[in-house]
Residue, then its C-alpha position, 0 to 999 in steps of 0.5 A: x490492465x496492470x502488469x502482473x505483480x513480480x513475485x515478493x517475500x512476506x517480508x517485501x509484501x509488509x514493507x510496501x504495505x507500510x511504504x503505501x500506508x506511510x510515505x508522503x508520496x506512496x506510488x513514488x516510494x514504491x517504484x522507487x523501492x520495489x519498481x512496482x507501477x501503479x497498477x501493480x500497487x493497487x493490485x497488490x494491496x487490493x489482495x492484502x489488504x482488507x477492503x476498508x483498508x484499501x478503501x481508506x488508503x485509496x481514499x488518502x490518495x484521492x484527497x492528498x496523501x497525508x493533508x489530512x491524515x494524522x502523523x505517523x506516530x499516531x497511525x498504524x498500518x492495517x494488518x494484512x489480510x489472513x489467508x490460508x496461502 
């Protein structure tokens, strides 16, 4: 069982979002950034993303991170999920 995710600002929430989606190595970029572990990532992008989202970045890590993916300039990040929080 993963750590509980450490309380983080909408603004904080987006950047790992956009660091997990983007970063060459996302799990290094977030530890390093947010010291997030990578239980916590998973956790935290389970609940904010959607599940083809997430299922397509985890996907991405699975098979390489950006091998096959496109550049960065072709590709936007998945929005956040939409809750009534």
């Amino acid at each position: 069982m993963a750590k509980p995710i450490p309380r983080l600002s909408p603004a904080d929430i987006a950047l790992v979002l956009d660091l997990a989606w983007h970063a060459p190595d996302p799990l290094t970029a977030v530890l390093y950034s947010h010291g997030l572990s990578e239980g916590q990532l998973i956790a935290l992008l389970r609940r904010e993303l959607t599940p083809t989202a997430f299922k397509l970045w985890s996907q991405r890590m699975k098979h390489g991170s950006r091998s096959k993916a496109p550049s960065r300039d072709g590709v936007r990040a998945p929005a956040p999920r939409k809750t009534g929080r």
